[in-house]
C-alpha positions in Angstrom: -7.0 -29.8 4.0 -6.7 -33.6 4.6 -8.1 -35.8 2.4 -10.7 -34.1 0.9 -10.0 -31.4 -1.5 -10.7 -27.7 -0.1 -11.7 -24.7 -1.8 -9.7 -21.5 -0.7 -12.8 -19.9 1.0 -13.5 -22.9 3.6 -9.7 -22.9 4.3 -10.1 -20.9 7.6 -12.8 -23.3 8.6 -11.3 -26.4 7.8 -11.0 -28.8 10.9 -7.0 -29.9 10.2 -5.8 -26.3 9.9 -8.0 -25.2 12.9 -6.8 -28.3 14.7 -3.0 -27.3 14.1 -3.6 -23.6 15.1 -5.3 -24.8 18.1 -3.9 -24.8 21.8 -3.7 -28.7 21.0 -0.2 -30.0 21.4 0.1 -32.8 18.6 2.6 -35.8 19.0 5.0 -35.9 16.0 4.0 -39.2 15.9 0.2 -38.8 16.0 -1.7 -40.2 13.2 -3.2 -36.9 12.7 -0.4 -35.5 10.3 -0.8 -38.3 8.0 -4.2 -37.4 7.5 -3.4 -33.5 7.3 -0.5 -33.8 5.2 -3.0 -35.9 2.5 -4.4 -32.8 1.2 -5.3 -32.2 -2.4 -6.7 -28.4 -4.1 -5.9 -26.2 -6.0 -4.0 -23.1 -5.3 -4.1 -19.8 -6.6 -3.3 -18.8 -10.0 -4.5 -15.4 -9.7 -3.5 -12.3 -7.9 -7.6 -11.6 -6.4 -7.2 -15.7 -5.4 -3.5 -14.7 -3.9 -4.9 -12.2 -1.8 -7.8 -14.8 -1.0 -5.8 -17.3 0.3 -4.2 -14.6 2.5 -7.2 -13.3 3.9 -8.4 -17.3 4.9 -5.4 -18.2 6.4 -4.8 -15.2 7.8 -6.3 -15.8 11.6 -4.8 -19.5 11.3 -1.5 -18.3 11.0 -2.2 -15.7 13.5 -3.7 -18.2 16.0 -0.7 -20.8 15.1 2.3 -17.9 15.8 0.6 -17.2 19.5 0.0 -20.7 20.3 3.0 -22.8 19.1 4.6 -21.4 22.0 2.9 -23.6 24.1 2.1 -26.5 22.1 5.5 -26.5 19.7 3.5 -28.0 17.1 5.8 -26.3 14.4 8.6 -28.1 15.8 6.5 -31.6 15.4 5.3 -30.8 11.5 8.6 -30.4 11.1 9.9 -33.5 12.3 7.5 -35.2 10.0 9.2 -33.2 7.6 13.0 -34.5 8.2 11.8 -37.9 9.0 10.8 -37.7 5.2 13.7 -35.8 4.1 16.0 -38.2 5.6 14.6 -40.9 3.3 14.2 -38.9 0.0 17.1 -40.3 -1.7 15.6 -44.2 -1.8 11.9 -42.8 -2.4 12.7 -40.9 -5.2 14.8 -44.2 -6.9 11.8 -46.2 -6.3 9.4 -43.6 -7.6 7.6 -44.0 -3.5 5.1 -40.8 -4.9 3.0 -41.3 -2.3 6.2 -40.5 0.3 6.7 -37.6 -1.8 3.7 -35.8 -1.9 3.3 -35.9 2.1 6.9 -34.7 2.1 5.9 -31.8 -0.2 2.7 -31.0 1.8 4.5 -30.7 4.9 6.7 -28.3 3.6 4.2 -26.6 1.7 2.6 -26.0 5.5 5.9 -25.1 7.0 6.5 -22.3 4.3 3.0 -20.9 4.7 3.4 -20.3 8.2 7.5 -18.5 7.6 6.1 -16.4 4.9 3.4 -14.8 7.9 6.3 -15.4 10.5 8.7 -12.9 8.3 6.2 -10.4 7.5 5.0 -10.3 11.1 7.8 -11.0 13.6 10.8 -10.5 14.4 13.9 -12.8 13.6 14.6 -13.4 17.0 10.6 -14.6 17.5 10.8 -16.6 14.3 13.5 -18.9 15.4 11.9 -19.1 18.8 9.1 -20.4 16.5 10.9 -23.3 15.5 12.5 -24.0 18.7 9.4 -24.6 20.7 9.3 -27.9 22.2 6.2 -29.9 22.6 5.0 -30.6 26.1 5.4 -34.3 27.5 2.7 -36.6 26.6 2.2 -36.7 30.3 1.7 -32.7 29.9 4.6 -31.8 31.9 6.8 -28.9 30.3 9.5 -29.8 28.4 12.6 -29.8 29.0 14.8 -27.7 26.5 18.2 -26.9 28.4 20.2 -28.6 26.1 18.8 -26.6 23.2 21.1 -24.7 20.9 19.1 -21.7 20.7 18.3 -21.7 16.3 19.2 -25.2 16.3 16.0 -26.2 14.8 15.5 -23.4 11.7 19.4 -24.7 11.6 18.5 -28.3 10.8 15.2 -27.4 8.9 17.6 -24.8 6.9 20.1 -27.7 6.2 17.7 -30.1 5.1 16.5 -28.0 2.3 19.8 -28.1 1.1 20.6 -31.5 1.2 17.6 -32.1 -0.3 18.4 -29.9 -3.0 21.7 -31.6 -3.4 20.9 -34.9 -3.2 17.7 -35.6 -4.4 17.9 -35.4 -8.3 14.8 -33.6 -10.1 13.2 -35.8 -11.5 9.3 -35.6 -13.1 8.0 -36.8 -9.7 10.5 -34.8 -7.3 10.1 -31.5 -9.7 7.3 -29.9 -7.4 9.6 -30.6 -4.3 12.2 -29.2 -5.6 10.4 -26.1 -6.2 8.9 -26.1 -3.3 12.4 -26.3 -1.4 13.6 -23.3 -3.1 10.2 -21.5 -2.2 10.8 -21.9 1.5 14.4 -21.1 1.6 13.4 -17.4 -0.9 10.8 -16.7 2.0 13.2 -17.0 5.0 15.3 -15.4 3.3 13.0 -12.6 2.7 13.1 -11.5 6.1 15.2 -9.0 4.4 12.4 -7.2 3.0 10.6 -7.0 6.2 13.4 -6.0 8.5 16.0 -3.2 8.4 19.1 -4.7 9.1 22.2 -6.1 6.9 21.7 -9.7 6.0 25.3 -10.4 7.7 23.1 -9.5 10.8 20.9 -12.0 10.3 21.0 -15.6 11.8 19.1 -17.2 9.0 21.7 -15.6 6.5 24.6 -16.7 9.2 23.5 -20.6 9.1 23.5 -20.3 5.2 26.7 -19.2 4.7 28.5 -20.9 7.6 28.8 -24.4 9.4 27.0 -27.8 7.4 25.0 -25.4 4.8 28.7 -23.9 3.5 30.0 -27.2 3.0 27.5 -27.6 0.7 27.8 -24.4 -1.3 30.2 -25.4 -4.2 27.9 -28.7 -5.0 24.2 -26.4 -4.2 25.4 -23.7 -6.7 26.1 -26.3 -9.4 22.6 -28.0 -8.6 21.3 -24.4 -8.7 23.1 -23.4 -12.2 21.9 -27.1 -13.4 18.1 -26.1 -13.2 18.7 -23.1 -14.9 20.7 -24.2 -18.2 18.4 -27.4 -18.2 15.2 -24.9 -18.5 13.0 -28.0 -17.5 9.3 -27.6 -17.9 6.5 -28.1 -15.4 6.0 -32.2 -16.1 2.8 -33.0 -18.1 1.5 -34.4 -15.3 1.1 -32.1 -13.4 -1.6 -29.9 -15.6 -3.9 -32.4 -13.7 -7.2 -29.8 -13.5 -9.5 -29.9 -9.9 -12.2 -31.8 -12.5 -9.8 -34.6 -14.5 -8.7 -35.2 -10.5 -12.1 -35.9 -9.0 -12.6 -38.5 -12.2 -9.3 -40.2 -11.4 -9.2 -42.0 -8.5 -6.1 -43.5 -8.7 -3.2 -42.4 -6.1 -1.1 -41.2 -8.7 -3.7 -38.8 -10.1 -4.3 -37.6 -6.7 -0.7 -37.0 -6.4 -0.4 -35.0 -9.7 -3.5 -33.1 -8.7 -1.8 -31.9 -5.4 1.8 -31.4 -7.0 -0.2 -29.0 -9.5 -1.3 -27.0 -6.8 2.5 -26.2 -5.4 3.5 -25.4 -8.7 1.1 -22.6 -9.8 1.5 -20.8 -6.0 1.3 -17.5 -6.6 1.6 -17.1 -9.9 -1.4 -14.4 -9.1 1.4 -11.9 -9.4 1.6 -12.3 -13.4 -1.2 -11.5 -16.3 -3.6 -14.2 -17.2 -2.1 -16.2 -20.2 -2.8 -19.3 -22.1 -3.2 -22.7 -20.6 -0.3 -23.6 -23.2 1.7 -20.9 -22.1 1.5 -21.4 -18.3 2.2 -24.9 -18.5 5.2 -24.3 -20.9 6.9 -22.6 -17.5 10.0 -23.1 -16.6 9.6 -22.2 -13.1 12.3 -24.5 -11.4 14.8 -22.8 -13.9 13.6 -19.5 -12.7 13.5 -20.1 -9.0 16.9 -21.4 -8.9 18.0 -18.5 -10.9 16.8 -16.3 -8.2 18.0 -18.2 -5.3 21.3 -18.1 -7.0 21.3 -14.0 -7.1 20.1 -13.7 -3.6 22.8 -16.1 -1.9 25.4 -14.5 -3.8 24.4 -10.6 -3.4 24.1 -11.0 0.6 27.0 -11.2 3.1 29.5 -9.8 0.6 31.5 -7.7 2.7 34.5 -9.7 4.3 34.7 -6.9 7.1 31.7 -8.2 8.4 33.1 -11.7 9.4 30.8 -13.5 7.7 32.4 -15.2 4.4 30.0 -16.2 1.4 30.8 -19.6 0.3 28.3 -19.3 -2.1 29.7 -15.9 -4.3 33.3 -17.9 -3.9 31.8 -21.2 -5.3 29.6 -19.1 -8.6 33.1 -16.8 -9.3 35.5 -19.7 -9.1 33.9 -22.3 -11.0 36.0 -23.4 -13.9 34.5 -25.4 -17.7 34.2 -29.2 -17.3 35.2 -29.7 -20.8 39.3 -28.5 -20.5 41.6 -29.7 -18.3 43.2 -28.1 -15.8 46.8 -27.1 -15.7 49.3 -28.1 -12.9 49.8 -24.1 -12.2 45.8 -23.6 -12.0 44.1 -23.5 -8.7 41.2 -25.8 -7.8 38.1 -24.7 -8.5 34.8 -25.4 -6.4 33.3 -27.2 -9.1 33.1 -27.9 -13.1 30.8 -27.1 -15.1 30.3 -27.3 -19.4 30.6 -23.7 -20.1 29.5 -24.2 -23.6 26.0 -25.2 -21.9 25.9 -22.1 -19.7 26.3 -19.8 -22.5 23.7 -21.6 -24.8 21.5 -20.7 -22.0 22.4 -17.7 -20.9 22.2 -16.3 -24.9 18.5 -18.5 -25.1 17.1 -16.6 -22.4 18.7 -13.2 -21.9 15.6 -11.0 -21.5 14.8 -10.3 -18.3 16.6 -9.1 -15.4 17.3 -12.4 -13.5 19.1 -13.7 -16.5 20.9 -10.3 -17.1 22.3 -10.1 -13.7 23.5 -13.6 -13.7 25.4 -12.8 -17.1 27.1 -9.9 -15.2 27.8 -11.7 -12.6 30.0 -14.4 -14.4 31.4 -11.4 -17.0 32.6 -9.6 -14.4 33.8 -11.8 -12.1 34.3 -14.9 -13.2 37.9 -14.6 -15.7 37.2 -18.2 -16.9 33.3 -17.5 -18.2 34.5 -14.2 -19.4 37.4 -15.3 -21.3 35.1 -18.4 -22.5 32.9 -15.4 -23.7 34.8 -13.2 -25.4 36.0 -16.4 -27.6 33.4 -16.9 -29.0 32.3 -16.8 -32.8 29.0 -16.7 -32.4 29.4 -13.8 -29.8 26.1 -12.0 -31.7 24.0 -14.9 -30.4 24.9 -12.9 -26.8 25.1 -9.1 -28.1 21.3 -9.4 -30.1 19.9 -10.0 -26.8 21.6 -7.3 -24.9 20.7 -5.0 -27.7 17.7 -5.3 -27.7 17.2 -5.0 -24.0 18.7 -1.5 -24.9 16.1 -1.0 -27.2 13.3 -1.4 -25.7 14.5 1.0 -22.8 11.0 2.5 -22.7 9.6 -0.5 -21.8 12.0 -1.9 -19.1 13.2 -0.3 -15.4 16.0 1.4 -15.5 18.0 -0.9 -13.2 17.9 -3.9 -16.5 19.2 -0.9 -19.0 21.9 -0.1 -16.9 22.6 -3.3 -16.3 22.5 -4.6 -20.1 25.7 -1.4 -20.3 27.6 -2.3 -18.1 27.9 -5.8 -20.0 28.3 -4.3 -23.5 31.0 -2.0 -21.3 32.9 -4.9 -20.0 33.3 -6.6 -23.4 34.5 -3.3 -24.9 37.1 -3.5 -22.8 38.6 -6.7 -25.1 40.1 -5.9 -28.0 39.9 -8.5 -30.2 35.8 -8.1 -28.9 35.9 -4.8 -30.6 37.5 -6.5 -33.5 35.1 -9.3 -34.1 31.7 -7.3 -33.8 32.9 -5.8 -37.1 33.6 -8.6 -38.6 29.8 -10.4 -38.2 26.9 -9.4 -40.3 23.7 -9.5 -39.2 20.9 -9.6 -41.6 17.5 -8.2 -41.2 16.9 -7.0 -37.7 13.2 -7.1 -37.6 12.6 -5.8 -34.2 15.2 -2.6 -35.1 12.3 -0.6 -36.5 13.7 3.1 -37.4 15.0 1.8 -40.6 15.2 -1.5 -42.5 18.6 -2.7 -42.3 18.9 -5.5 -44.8 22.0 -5.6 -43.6 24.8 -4.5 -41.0 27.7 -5.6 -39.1 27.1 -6.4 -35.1 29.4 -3.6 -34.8 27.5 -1.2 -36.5 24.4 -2.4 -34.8 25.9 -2.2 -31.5 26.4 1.9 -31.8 23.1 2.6 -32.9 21.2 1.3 -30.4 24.0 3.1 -27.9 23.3 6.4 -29.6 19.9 5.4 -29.6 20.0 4.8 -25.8 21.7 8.5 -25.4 19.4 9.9 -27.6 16.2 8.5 -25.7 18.1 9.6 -22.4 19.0 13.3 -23.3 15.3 14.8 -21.3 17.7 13.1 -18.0 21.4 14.8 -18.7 22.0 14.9 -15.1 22.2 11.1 -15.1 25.7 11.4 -15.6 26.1 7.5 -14.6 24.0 6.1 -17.8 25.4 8.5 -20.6 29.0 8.2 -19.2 28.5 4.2 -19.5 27.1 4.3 -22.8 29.7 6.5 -24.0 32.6 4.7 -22.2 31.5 1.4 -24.3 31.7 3.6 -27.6 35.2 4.7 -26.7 36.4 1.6 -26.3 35.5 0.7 -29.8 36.3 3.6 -31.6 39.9 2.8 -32.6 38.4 -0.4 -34.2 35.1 0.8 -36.3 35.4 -0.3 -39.4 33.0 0.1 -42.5 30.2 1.8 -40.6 27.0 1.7 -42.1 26.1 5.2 -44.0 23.2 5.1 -41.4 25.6 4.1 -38.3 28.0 7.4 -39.6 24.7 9.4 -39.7 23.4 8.7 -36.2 27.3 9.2 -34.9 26.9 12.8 -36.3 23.2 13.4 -35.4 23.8 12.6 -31.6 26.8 15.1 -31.9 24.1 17.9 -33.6 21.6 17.1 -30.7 24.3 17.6 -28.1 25.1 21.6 -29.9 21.6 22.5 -30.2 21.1 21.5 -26.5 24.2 22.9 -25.7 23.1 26.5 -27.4 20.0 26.6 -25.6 21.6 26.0 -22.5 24.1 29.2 -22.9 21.3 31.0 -23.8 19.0 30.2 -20.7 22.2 31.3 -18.6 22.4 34.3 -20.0 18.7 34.8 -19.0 18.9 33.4 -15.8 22.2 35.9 -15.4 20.3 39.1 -16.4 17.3 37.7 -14.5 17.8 35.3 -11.6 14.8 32.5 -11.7 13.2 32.5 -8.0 14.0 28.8 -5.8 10.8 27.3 -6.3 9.5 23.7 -6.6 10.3 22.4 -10.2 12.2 25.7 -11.5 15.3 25.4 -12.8 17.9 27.9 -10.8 21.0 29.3 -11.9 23.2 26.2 -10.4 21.1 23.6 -11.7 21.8 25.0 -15.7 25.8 25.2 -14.7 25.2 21.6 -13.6 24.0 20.6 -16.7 26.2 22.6 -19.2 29.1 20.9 -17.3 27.7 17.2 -17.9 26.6 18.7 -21.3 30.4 19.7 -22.5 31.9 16.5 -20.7 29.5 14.4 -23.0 30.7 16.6 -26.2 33.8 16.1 -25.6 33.7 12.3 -25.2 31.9 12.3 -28.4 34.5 14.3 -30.2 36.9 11.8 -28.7 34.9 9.4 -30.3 35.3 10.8 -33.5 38.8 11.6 -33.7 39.7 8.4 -32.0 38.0 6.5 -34.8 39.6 9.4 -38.1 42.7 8.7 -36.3 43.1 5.0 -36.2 40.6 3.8 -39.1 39.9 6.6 -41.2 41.0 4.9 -44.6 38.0 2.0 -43.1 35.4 4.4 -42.5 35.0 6.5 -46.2 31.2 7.2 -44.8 31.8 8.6 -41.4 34.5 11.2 -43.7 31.1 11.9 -45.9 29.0 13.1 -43.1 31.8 14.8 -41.6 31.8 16.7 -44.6 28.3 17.2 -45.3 28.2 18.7 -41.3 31.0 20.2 -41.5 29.3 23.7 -40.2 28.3 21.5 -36.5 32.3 21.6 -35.6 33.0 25.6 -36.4 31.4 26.7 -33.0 34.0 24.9 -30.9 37.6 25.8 -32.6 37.6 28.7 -30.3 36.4 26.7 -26.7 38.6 25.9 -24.4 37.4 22.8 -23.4 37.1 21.4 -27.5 39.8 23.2 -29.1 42.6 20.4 -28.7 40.4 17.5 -29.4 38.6 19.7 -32.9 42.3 20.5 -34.5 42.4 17.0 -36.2 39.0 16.6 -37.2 39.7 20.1 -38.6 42.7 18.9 -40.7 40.8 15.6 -41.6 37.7 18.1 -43.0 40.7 20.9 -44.9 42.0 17.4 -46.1 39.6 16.2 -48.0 37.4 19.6 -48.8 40.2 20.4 -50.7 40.6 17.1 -52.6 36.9 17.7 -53.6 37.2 21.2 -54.9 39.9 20.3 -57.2 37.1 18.2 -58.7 34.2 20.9 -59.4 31.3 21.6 -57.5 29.3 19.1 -59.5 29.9 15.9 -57.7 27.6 13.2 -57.4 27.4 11.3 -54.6 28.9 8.3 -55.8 31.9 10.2 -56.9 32.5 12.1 -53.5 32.7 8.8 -51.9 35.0 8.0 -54.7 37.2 10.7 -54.4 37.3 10.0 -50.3 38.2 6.8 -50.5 41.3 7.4 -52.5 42.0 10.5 -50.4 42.2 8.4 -47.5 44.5 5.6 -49.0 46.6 9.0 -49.1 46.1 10.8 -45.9 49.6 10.8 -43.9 48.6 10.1 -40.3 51.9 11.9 -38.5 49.9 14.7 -39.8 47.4 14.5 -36.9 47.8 15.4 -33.1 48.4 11.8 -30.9 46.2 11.3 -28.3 46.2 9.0 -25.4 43.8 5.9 -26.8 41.0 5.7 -25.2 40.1 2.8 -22.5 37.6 2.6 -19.6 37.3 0.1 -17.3 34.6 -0.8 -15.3 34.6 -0.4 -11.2 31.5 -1.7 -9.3 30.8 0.8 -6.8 32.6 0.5 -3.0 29.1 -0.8 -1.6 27.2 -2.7 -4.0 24.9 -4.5 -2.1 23.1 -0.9 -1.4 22.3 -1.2 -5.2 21.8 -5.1 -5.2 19.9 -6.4 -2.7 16.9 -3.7 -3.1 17.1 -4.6 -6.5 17.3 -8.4 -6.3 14.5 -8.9 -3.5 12.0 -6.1 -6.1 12.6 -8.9 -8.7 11.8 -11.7 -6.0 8.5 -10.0 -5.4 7.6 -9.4 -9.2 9.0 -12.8 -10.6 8.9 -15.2 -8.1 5.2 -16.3 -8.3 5.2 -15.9 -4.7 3.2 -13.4 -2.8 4.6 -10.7 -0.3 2.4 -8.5 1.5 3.6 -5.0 -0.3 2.2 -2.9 2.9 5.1 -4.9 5.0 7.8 -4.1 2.9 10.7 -2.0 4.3 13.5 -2.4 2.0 11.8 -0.6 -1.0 9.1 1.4 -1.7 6.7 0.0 -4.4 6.2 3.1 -6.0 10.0 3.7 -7.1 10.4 0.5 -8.3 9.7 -0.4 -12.2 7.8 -4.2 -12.7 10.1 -6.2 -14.9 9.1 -7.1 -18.1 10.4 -9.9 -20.4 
């Protein structure tokens, strides 16, 4: 490092680094860290060059962890640190680049060495890390007494988030910015590497208590800022090692170095375009993760440690209404209208998935801001065709994408509206063309789809339940289903009997003659496992169907037509106890209307069977079927949700991040059980 540019391979011999490592206590005031914090390369932009920068720095980090102890030179770099930090707000109005790149070096440095201190020590040796003092210049030992033991990872900690507040983002404060958030993820990461709850930790305890928390409604808005703004990577910094060795002016030195923070680790991802990778909106996408991780840890209020941070993202209210005398305060304001644009702009991956269901399910002003929406398709498409692409994506996203589509169908007037938009040709819907097809109608094919894709995994109760909870919600209010919606409804129904045939006939084999316990055999237990999540899907699909003859049978002449033409797929299950309630109206719907057609001959077309139905069901007297109870789920997160979060959060931290974890290190999940995220 230092004024020269380096190359990763001479890293480890490079005499700054080795200097710093050393058993050399250095003055915070030394003129050596101006000349190490003046360092200009490139860093890695692969995963091999990832690992390489690993392997150089390796020993120095090594070397740096044993011998801070005694020369506390971690506690010096960052003093030059917070010196800078203290005077960001005037260098970045007077565009003082120079100030700002050292700044960013030093932290650069500082999160280098917490990203080998969290995959290698302890917490407790960590914050000793930072709270090594220096020796006096005279080499006496200092004196640390009045140390508050974590006061110093305390300040650093604190600094990052003032620095985040206060400083705006501006093209020459962009890579500092990301750099912020990049050393805050990697403390925080000492999740990953250690087994205890985050409330246990004291990096997680100085975040969401004492200066940090006063900061948390003002940090989330920052944080929510970066993502609706989606600000790209500043042209200047696509300065290459090359076009900065012909510039010798300061500010192309400058860009050069700011270059190098910004593609850090972006190893982790496939080789793309030059366009492409400078078209990144990684501040958008850092924040967006920092925002899932402060508000998925220390969410239990039993544990004593209250997130200011989940209050702050759930509370916030929309900057462009008032509020009313009776409504509380919220944290902070924000343009919903903004949010949403966003949110629909970029709903793809996981990040942005969780964020939505985050706000839909507990935020009541976002969700009702939502759900009133007339261009509530510009949301749906996207979750859609998450759904669609199931194949492709973890199962974590899909269930995830459900529960949303579950929480709207909740709201009628949701369930209303989706029938009401059409949506014309769905290119990436590939099955069939759809020219065209109400959001509605749309929005229950891929569902069934979804099922249909699932049925090899019927003991995953938790997915086909969701899936079919959302469809029950709506029933009551399909209206003019596509002939090919009405089709699918009725397919999924004949899939369920033929599985549900073979299923009594394996039992009756496996009763006569009992399959031995061995690895990957079914036994007896297992098939009485699945016939019983079998028939409770049936029958929620039957519920599905006479919910929807019931309420809107005279609106759906197409669903009666397949009805009809399947009319054989019901027979089986007059007699069942478990169907025979729930078949008798779908039974007088299908007497209804088979008689209306035999008065009319035998040689229909099928223009005038749909004819005939439609003015049958103008006719049809309701009172003449069995009431039910409508049908309504709701949506309850599980009692403990951060043992389904936080894994999951901190496995989209390591894939998405462009920040490299050692994967032998990690304790909180196993690599091989966890699906990469696609977008």
């Amino acid at each position: 490092m230092g004024a020269t540019s380096s190359s990763l391979s001479e890293l480890a011999d490079n005499e700054y680094l080795k200097r710093l490592s050393s058993t050399e206590p250095i003055h915070p005031m030394d003129p050596f860290w101006n000349q190490l914090l003046s360092f200009s390369f490139l860093i890695p932009v692969t995963s091999a060059d990832a690992r390489l920068l690993e392997d150089s720095t390796s020993l120095i980090a090594r070397n740096f962890a044993i011998n801070n102890c005694h020369t506390g030179n971690l506690r010096s770099l960052v003093h030059c640190f917070m010196m800078r930090a203290t005077e960001l707000k005037a260098s970045a109005q007077c565009e003082d680049n120079i100030f700002i790149w050292q700044t960013y070096n030093s932290l650069f440095i500082i999160r280098s060495l917490c990203k080998y201190f969290v995959e290698h020590l302890s917490e407790e040796l960590l914050i000793q890390q930072f709270d090594c003092r220096p020796p006096n210049q005279d080499g006496s030992p200092a004196d640390d007494t009045d140390d508050k033991i974590g006061g110093q990872i305390e300040n650093f900690i604190t600094a990052l988030v003032e620095l985040l507040v206060d400083v705006p983002v501006l093209n020459f404060t962009y890579a500092l910015h990301l750099e912020s958030l990049n050393t805050l993820l990697v403390l925080l990461s000492i999740q990953m590497f250690q087994p205890q709850t985050s409330s246990q930790f004291s990096i997680y305890r100085f975040l969401m208590q004492g200066r940090c928390a006063i900061h948390a409604p003002l940090l989330m808005k920052v944080l929510l800022w970066n993502y609706i703004n989606q600000e790209k990577c500043p042209p200047e910094l696509y300065r290459t090692s090359d076009e900065a060795s012909l510039l010798s002016s300061v500010t192309a030195a400058v860009a050069s170095s700011l270059w190098s923070v910004v593609t850090l680790g972006m190893g982790k991802k496939p080789k793309k375009t030059e366009e492409t990778e400078y078209s990144e909106t990684l501040l958008a996408n850092q924040s967006l993760l920092f925002i899932l991780v402060l508000v998925n840890h220390c969410t239990t209020e039993r544990v004593g440690v209250n997130n200011p941070y989940r209050q702050a993202l759930f509370s916030f209210t929309d900057s462009n209404h008032e509020l009313s005398p009776t409504q509380a305060a919220s944290t902070f304001r924000l343009e919903y209208s903004k949010l949403y644009e966003t949110l629909c702009n970029t709903l793809r991956d996981d990040q942005t998935t969780l964020l939505l269901y985050l706000l839909i399910h507990q935020n009541a002003g976002m969700k009702a801001f939502i759900l009133s929406r007339t261009n509530i398709d510009a949301l749906v498409l996207p979750l859609l065709r998450i759904l669609y692409g199931a194949q492709e994506r973890n199962s974590h996203h899909i269930y995830m994408a459900l529960i949303i589509l579950l929480v709207l169908s909740e709201d009628d007037l949701f369930n209303k509206a989706v029938h009401e938009i059409t949506i014309q040709n769905v290119s990436w819907f590939k099955e069939r063309t759809l020219s065209e097809i109400t959001l509605g109608g749309l929005l229950i094919l891929v569902v069934v789809r979804t099922i249909q894709f699932n049925m090899t995994r019927m003991r995953d109760k938790y997915l086909h339940t969701n899936c079919l909870a959302a469809l029950a919600n709506m029933s009551a209010h399909f209206t003019n289903l596509h002939p090919f919606v009405a089709q699918k409804i009725i397919s999924l129904f004949s899939q369920l009997c033929k599985r549900h045939t073979r299923l009594i006939e394996q039992l009756r084999q496996t009763a006569v003659e009992p399959v031995p316990d061995e690895d990957g055999a079914e036994t007896h237990e297992d098939q009485l496992q699945d016939l019983n999540v079998l028939e409770e899907v049936l029958r929620m699909v039957l519920e599905i169907i006479n919910s929807c003859v019931t309420h809107s049978l005279h609106h759906n002449p197409h669903l009666i037509y397949t009805l009809l033409y399947q009319r054989n797929l019901f027979a089986p299950f007059r007699t069942h106890p478990t169907f025979q309630d729930i078949i008798q109206n779908i039974d007088t719907v299908l007497s209804y209307f088979s008689a209306r057609l035999d008065k009319n001959g035998t040689s229909l077309s099928p223009k005038q069977v749909l004819e005939i139905i439609k003015e049958g069901a103008l006719q049809f007297r309701r009172d003449r079927l069995k009431k039910f109870p409508e049908l309504k789920f709701r949506y309850v997160e599980e009692e403990s949700p951060e043992e389904f979060f936080i894994p999951y959060i901190w496995s989209l931290v390591f894939h998405s991040s462009n920040l490299y974890f050692n994967p032998s290190r990690i304790l909180l999940f196993s690599l091989a059980t966890v699906d990469p995220p696609t977008t």
